[in-house]
N, C-alpha and C positions, 0 to 999 in steps of 0.2 A: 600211943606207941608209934603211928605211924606219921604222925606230926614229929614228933620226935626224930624219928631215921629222915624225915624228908628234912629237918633242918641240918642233920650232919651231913647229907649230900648237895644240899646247896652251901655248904660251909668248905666243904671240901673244892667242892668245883670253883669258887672264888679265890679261896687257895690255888688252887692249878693256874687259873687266870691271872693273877696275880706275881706267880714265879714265869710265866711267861712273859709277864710285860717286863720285868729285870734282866731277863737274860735277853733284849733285844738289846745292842748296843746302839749306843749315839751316834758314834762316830761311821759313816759310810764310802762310799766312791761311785762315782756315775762314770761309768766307763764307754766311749764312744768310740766308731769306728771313723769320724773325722771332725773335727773340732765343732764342739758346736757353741754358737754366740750366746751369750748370756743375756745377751740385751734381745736377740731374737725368742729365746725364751720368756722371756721379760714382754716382750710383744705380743706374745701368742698369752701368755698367761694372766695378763693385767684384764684383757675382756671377760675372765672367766669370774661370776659373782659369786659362786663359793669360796673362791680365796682373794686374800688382797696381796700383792706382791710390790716389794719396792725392789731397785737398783739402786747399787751405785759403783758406777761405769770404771770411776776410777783403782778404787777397791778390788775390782772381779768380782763381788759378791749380788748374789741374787738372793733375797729370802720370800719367800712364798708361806704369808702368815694365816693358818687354816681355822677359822672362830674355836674358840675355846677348845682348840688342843694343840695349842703350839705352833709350831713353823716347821718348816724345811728350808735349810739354806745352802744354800751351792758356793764354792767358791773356786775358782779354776787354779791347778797347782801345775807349776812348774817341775816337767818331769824329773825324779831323782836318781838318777843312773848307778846310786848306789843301791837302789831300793829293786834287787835281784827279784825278788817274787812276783809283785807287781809289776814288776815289767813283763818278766813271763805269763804274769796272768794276764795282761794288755795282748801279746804273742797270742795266745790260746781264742782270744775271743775276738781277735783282727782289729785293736782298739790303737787308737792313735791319740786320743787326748783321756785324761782324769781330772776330775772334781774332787773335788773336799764337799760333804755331803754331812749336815749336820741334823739329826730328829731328835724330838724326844718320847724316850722309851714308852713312854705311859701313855703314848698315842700313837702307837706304830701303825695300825688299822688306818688311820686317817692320813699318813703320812704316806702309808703302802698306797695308796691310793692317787696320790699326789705323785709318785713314785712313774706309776704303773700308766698314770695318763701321759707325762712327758716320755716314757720308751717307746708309748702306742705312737704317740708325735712325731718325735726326733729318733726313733732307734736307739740300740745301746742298750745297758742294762746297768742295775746298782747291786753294789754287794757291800757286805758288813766290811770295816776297815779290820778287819780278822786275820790271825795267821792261815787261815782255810777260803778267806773272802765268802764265808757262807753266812748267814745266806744270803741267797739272791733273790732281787724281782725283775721281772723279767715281763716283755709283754702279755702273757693266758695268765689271766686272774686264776687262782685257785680254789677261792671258795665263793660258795655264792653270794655273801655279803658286799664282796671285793665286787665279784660284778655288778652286782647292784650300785653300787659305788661308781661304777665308771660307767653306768649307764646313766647316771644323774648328772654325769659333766656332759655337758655337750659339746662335742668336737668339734 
């Protein structure tokens, strides 16, 4: 009997984990308080042997490939002055430049982390490309995992 209830609560909580990594969106934004170079990113993160990162200069894009869960890629957008929210949400957090910020869901953990070292670096902070911009990561790891996580990169 108790084999039994212990498999519907590890069934359940896979479940849980599972509707969390779906409702992570892909699409994000790395919002700065003043421009920061791609290629300087590209510099500081090409030493680092948990991830491989390439550029290309011409493009704006940066993608930062994390082994076996995917990438995070950056690409610098050209402000849209049509884009009323985001600009006030630029306003509210004294940001001067956005990124186009691309994860994938099913490794948010990994990516939060990759996230969470370049705001520790460069400032600034990333949020969901969301009508709410929520959520955010921000430099204070949240859970102990995440610090764990940033304790294995070395700055």
């Amino acid at each position: 009997m108790k084999d039994r209830r212990k498999k519907k609560q590890v069934k359940k909580k896979v479940q849980q984990i599972k509707k969390i990594n779906f409702e992570i969106p892909s699409e994000w934004l790395y919002v700065v308080p003043e421009k920061v170079s791609l290629h300087d990113l590209y510099d500081d993160l090409k030493e680092k042997t948990c991830w491989r990162t390439e550029y290309w200069e011409e493009a704006e894009v940066l993608e930062i490939d994390i082994p076996k869960a995917g990438s995070v890629d950056l690409e610098f957008m050209d402000m849209d002055s049509e884009d009323e929210e985001l600009l006030a949400y630029m306003e509210r957090h004294e940001a001067k430049a956005v990124y186009a910020v691309t994860v994938v869901p099913e490794y948010y953990t990994e990516a939060q982390a990759v996230m969470r070292y370049i705001v520790k670096k460069f400032g600034g902070l990333f949020c969901a490309d969301t009508a709410d911009f929520l959520p955010e990561v921000s430099e204070v790891p949240v859970t102990t995992r995440e610090q764990e996580d940033l304790q294995n990169i070395q700055l």
